[in-house]
N, CA, C and O atoms as CSV, one atom per row, in Angstrom:
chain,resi,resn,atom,element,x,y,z
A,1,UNK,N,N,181.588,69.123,96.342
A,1,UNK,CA,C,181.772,70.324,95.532
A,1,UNK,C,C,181.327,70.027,94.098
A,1,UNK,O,O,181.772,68.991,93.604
A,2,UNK,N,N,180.537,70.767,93.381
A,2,UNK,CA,C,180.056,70.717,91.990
A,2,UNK,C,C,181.305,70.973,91.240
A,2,UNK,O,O,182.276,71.667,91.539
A,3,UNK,N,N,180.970,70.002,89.836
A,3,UNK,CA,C,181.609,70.215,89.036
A,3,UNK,C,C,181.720,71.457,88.417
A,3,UNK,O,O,181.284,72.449,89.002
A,4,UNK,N,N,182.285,71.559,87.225
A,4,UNK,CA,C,182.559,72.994,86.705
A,4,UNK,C,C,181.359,73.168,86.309
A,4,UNK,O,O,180.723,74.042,86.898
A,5,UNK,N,N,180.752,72.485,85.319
A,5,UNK,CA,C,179.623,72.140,84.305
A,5,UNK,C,C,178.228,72.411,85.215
A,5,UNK,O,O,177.346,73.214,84.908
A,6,UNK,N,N,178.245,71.474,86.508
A,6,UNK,CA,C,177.259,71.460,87.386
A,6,UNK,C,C,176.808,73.122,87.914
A,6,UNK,O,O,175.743,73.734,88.005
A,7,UNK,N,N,178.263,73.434,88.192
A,7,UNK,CA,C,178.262,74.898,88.689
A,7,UNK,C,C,177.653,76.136,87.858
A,7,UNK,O,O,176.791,76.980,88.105
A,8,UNK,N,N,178.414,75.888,86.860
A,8,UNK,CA,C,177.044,76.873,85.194
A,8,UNK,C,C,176.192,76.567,85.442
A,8,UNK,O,O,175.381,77.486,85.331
A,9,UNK,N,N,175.715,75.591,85.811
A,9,UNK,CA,C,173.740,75.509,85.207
A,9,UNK,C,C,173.295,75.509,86.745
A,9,UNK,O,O,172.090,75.541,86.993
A,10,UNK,N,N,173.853,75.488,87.366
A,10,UNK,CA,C,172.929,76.023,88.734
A,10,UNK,C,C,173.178,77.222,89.037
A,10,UNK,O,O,172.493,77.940,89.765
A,11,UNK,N,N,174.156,77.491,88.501
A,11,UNK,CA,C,174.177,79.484,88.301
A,11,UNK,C,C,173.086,79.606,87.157
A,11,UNK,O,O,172.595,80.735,87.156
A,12,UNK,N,N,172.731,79.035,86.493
A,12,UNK,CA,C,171.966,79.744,85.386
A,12,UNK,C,C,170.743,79.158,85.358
A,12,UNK,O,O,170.054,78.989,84.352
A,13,UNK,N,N,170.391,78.747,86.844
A,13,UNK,CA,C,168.969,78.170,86.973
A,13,UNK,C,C,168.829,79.493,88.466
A,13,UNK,O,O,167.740,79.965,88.793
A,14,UNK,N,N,169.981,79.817,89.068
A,14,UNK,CA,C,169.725,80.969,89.720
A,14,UNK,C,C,169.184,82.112,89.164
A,14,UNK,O,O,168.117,82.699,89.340
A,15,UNK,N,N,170.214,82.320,88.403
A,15,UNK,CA,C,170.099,83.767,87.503
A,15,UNK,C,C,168.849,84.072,86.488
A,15,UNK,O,O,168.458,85.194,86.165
A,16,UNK,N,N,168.295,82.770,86.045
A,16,UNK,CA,C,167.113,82.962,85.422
A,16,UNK,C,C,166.345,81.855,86.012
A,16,UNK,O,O,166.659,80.748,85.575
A,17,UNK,N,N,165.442,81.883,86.874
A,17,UNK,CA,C,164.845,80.948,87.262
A,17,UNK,C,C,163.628,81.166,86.176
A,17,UNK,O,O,162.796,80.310,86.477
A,18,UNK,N,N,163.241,81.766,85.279
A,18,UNK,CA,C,161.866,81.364,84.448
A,18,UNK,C,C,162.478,80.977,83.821
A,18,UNK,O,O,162.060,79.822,83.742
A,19,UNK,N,N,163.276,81.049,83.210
A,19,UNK,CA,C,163.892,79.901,81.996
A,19,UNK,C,C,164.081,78.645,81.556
A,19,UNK,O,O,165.252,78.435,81.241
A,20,UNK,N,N,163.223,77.576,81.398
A,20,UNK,CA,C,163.458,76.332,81.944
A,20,UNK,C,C,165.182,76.027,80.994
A,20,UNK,O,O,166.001,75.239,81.467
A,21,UNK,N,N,165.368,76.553,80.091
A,21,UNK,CA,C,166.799,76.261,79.780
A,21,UNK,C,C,168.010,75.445,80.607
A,21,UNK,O,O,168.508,74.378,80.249
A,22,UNK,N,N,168.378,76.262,81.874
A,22,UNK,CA,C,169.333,75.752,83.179
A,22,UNK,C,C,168.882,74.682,83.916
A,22,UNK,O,O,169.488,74.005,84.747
A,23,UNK,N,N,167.525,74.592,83.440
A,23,UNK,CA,C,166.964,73.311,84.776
A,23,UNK,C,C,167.372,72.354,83.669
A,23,UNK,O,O,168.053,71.424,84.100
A,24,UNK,N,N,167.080,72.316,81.993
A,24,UNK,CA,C,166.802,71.530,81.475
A,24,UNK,C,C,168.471,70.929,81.044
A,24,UNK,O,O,168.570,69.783,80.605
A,25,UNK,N,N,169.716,71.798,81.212
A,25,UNK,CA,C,170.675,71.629,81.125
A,25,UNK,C,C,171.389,70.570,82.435
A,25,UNK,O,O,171.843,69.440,82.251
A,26,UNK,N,N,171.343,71.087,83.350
A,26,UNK,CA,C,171.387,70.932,84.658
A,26,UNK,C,C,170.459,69.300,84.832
A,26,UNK,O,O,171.033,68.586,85.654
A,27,UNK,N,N,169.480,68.787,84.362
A,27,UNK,CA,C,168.785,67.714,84.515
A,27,UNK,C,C,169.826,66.702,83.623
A,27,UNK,O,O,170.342,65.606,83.843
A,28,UNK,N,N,169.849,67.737,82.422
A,28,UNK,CA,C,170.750,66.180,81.634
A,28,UNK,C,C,172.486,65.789,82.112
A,28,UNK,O,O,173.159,64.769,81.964
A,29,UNK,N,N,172.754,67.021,82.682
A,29,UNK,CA,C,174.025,66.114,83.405
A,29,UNK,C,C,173.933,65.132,84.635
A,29,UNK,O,O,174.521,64.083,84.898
A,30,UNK,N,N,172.675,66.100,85.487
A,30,UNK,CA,C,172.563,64.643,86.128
A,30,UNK,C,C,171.946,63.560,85.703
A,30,UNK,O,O,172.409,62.531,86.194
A,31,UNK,N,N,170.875,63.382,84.807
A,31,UNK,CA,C,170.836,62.416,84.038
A,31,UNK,C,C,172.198,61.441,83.194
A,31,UNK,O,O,172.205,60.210,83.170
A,32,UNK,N,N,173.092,62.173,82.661
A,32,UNK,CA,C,174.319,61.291,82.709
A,32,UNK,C,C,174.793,60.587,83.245
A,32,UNK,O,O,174.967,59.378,83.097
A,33,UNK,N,N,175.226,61.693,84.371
A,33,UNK,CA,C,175.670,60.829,85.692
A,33,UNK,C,C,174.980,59.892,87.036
A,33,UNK,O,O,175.355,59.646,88.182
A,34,UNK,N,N,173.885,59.567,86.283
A,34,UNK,CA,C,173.151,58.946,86.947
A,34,UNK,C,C,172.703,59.432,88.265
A,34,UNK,O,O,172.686,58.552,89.126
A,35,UNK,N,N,172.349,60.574,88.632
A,35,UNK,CA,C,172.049,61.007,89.149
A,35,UNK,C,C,170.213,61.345,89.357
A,35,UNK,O,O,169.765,62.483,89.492
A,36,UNK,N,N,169.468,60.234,89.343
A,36,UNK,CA,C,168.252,60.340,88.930
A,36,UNK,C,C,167.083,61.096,89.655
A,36,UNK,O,O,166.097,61.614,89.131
A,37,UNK,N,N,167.410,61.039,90.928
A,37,UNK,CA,C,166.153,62.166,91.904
A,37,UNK,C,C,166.691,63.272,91.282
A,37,UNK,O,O,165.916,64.013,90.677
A,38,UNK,N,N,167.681,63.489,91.309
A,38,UNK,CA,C,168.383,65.035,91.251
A,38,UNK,C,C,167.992,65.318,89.397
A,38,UNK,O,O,167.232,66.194,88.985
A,39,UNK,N,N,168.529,64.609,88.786
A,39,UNK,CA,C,167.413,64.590,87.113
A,39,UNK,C,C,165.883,65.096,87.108
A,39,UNK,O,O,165.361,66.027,86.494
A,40,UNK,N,N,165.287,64.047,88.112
A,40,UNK,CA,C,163.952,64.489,87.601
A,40,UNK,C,C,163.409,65.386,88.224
A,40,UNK,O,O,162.277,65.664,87.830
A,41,UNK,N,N,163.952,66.181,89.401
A,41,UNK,CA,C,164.098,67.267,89.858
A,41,UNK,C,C,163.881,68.299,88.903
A,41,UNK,O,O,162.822,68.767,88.485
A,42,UNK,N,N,165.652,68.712,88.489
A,42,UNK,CA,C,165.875,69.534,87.855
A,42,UNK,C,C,164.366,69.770,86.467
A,42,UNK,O,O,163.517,70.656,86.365
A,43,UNK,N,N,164.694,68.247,85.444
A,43,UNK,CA,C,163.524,68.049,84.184
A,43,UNK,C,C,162.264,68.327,85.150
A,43,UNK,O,O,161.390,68.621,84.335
A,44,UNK,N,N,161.826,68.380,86.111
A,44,UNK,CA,C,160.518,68.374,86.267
A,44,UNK,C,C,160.046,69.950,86.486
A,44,UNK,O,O,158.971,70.423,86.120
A,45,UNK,N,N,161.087,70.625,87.155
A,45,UNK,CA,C,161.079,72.115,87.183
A,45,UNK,C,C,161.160,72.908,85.443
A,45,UNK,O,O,160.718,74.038,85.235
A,46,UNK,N,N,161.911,71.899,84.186
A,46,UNK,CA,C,162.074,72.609,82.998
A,46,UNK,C,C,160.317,72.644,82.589
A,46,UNK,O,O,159.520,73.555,82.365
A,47,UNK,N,N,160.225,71.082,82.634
A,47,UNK,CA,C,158.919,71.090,81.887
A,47,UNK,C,C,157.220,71.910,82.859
A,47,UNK,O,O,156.132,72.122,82.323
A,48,UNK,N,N,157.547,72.141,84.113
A,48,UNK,CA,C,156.591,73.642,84.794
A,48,UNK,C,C,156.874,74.402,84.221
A,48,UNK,O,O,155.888,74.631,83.519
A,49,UNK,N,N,157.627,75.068,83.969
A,49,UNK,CA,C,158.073,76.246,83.417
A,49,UNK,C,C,157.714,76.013,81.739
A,49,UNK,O,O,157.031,76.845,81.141
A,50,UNK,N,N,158.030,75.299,81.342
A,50,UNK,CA,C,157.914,75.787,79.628
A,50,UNK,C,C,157.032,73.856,79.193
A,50,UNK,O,O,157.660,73.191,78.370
A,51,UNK,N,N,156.014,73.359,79.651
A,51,UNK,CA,C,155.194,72.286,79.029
A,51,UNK,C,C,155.272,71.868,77.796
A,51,UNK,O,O,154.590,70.888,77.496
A,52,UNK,N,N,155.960,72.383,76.971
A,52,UNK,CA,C,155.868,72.371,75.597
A,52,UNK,C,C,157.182,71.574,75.327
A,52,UNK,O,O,157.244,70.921,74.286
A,53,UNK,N,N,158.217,71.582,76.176
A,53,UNK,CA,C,159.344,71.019,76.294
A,53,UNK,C,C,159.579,70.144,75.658
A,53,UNK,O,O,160.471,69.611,76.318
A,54,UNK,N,N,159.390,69.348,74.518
A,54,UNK,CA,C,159.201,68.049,74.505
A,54,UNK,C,C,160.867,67.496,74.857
A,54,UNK,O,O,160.867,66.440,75.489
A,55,UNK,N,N,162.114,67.998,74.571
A,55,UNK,CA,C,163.266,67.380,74.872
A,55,UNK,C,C,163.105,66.797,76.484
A,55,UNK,O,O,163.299,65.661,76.918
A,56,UNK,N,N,162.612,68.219,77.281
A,56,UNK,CA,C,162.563,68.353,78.477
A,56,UNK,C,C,162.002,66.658,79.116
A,56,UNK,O,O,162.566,65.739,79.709
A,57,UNK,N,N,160.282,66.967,78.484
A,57,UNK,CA,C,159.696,65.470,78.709
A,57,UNK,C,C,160.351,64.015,78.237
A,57,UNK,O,O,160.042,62.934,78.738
A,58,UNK,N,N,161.365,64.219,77.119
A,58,UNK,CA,C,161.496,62.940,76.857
A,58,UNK,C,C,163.016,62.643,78.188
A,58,UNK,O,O,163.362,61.596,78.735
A,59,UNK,N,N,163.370,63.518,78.262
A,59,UNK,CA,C,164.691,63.640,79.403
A,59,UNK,C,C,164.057,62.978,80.847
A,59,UNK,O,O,164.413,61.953,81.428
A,60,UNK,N,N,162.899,64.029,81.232
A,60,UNK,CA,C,162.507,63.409,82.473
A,60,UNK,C,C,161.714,62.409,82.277
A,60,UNK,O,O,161.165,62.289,83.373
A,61,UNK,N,N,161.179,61.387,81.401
A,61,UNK,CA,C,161.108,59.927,81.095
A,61,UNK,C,C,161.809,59.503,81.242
A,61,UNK,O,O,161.681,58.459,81.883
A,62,UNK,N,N,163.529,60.011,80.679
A,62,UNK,CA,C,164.575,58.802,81.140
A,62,UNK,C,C,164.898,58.828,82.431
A,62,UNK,O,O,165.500,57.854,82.884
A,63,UNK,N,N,164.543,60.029,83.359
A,63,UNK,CA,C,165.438,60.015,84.541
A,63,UNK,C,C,164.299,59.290,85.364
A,63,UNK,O,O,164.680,58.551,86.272
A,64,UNK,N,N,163.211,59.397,85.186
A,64,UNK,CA,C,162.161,57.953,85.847
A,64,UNK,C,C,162.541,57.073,85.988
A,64,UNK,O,O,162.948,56.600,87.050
A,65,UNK,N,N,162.506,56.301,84.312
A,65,UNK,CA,C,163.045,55.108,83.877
A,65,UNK,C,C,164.540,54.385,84.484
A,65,UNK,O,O,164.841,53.191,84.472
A,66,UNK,N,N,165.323,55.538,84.998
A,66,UNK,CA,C,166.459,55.428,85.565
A,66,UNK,C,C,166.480,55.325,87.339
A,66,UNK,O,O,167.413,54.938,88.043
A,67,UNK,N,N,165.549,55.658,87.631
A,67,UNK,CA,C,165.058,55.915,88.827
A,67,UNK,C,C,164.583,54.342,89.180
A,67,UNK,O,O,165.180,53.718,90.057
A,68,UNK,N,N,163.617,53.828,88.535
A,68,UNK,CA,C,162.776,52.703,88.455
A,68,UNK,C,C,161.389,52.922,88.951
A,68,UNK,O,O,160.773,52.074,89.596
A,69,UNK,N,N,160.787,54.432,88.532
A,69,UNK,CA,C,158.996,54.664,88.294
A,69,UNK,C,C,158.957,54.525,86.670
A,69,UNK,O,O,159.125,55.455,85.882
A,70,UNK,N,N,158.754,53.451,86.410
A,70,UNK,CA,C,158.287,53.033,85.157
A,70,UNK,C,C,156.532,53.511,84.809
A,70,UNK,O,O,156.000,53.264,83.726
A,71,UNK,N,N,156.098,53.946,85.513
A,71,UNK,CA,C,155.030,54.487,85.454
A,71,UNK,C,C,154.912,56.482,85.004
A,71,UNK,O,O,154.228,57.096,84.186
A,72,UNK,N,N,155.646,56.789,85.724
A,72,UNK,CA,C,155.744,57.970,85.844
A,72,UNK,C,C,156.591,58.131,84.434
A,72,UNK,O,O,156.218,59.050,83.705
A,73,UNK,N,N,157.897,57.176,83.905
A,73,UNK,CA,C,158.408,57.744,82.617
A,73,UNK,C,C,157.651,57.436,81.559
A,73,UNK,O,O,158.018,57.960,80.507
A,74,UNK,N,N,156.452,56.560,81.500
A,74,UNK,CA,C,155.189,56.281,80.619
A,74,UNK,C,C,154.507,57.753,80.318
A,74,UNK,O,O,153.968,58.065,79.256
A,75,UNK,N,N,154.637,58.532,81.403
A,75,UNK,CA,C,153.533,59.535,81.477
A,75,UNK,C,C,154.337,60.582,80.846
A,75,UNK,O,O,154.101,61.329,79.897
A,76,UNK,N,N,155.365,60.442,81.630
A,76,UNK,CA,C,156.555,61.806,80.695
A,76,UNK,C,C,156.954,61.656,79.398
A,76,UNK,O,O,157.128,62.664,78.714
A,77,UNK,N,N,157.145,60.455,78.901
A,77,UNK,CA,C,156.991,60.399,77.341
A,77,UNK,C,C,155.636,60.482,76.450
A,77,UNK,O,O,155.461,60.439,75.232
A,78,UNK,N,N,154.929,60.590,77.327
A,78,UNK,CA,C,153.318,60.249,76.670
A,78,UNK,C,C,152.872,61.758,76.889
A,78,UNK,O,O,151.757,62.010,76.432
A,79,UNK,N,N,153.426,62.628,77.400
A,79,UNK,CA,C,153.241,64.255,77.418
A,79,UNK,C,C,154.439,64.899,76.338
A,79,UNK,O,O,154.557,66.014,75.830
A,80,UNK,N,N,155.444,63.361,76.224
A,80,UNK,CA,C,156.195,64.684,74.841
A,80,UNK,C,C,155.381,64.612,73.765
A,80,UNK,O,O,154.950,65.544,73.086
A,81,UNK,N,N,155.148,63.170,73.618
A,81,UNK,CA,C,153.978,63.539,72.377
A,81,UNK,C,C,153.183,64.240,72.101
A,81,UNK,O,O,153.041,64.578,70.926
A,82,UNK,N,N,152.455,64.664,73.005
A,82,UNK,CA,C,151.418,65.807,73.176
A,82,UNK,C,C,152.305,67.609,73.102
A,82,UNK,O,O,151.838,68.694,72.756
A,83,UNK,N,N,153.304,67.337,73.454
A,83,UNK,CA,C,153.720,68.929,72.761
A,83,UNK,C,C,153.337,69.005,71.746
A,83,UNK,O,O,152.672,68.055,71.333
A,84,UNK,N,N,153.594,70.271,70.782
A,84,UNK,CA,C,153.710,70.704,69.540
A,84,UNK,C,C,154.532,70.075,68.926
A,84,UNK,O,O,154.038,69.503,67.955
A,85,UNK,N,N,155.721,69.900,69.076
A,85,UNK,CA,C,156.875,69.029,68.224
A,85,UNK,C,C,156.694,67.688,68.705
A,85,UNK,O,O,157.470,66.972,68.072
A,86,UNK,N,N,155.916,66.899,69.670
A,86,UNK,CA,C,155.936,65.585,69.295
A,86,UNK,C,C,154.750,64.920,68.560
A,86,UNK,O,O,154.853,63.706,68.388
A,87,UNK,N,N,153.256,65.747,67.945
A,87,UNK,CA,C,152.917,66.001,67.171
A,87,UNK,C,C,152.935,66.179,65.986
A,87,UNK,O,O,152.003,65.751,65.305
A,88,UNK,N,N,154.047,66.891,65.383
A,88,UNK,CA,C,154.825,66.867,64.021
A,88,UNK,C,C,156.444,66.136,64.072
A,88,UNK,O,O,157.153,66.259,63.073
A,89,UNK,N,N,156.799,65.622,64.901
A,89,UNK,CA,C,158.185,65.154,64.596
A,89,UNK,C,C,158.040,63.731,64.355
A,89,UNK,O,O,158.219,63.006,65.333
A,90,UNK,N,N,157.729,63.145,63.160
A,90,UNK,CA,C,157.668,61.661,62.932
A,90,UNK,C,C,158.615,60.749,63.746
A,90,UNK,O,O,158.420,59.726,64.402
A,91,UNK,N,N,160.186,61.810,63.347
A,91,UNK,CA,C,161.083,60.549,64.079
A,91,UNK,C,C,160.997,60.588,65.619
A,91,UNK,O,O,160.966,59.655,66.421
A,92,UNK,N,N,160.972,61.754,65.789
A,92,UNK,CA,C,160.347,61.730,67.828
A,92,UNK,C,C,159.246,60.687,68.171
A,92,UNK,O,O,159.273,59.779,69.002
A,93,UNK,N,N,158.268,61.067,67.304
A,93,UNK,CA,C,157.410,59.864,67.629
A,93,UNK,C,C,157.191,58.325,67.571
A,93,UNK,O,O,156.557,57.565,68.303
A,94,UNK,N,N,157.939,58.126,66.442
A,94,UNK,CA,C,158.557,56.830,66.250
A,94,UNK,C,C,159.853,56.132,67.480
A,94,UNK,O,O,159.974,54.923,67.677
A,95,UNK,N,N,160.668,57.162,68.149
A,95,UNK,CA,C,161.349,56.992,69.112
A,95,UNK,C,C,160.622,56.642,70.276
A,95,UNK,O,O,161.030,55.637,70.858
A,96,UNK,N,N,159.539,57.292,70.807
A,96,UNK,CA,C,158.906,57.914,72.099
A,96,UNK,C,C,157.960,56.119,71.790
A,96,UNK,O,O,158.057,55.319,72.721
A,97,UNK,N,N,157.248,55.726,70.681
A,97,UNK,CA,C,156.463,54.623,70.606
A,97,UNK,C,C,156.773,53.704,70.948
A,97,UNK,O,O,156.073,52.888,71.548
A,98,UNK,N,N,158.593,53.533,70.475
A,98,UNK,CA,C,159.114,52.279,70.379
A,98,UNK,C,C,159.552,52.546,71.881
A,98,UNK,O,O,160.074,51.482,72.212
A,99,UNK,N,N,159.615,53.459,73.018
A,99,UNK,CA,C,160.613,53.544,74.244
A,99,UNK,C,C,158.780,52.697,74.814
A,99,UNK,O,O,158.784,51.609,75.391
A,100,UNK,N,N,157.776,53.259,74.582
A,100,UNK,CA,C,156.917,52.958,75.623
A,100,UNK,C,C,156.050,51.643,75.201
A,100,UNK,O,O,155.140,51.250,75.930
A,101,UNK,N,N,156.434,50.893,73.810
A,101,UNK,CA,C,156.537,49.146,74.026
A,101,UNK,C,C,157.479,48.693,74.657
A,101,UNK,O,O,157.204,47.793,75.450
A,102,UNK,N,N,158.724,49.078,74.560
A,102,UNK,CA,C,159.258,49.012,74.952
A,102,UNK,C,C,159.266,48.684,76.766
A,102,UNK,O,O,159.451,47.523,77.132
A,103,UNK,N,N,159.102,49.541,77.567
A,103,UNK,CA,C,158.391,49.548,78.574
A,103,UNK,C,C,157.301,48.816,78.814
A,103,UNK,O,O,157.252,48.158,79.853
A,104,UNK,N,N,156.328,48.802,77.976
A,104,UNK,CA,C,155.275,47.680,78.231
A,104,UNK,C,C,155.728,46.239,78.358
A,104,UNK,O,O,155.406,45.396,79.196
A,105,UNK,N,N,156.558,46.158,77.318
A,105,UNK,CA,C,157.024,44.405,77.680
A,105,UNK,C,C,157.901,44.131,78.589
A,105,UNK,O,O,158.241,43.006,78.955
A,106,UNK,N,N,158.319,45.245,79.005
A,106,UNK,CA,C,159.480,44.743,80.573
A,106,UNK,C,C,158.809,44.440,81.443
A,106,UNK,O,O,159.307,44.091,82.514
């Protein structure tokens, strides 16, 4: 049985399925809870829906990374940059650089 929390955002990935909002809500709890297919699920349906996502992309990087496709969260952080806001957000980008040396030296 879903949690309370779980239960909102899959009602509100029902109720508005163009919205990537509920997927993108809905990804980061299972991203919390370690829940990582079910993460990059959810993040992979936010960022179809709205590409520009960059929270979205840097979310479904972690739920890769959590997963263990270290390849695939290379690519999802390397598409937040390419939004509009990871483009102008110095400190995003400075985050997103240091996650994917990061990654390189593991």
């Amino acid at each position: 049985m879903p949690s309370e929390r779980e239960a909102l955002f899959l009602q509100m990935t029902s109720e508005f399925p163009d919205s990537p909002m509920g997927f993108f809500s809905l990804g980061r709890l299972y991203l919390d809870e370690q829940r990582w297919a079910e993460s990059v699920k959810a993040l992979s349906d936010a960022v179809r829906l709205d590409p520009s996502y960059a929270a979205a992309w840097v979310a479904l990087g972690d739920a890769h990374l959590g997963a263990g496709a270290g390849d695939e969260a290379k690519r999802a952080w390397q598409q937040a940059l390419e939004t509009p806001l990871g483009k102008r957000d110095l400190s995003l980008q400075a985050d997103l650089e240091q996650r994917l040396r990061d990654l390189d030296d593991f």
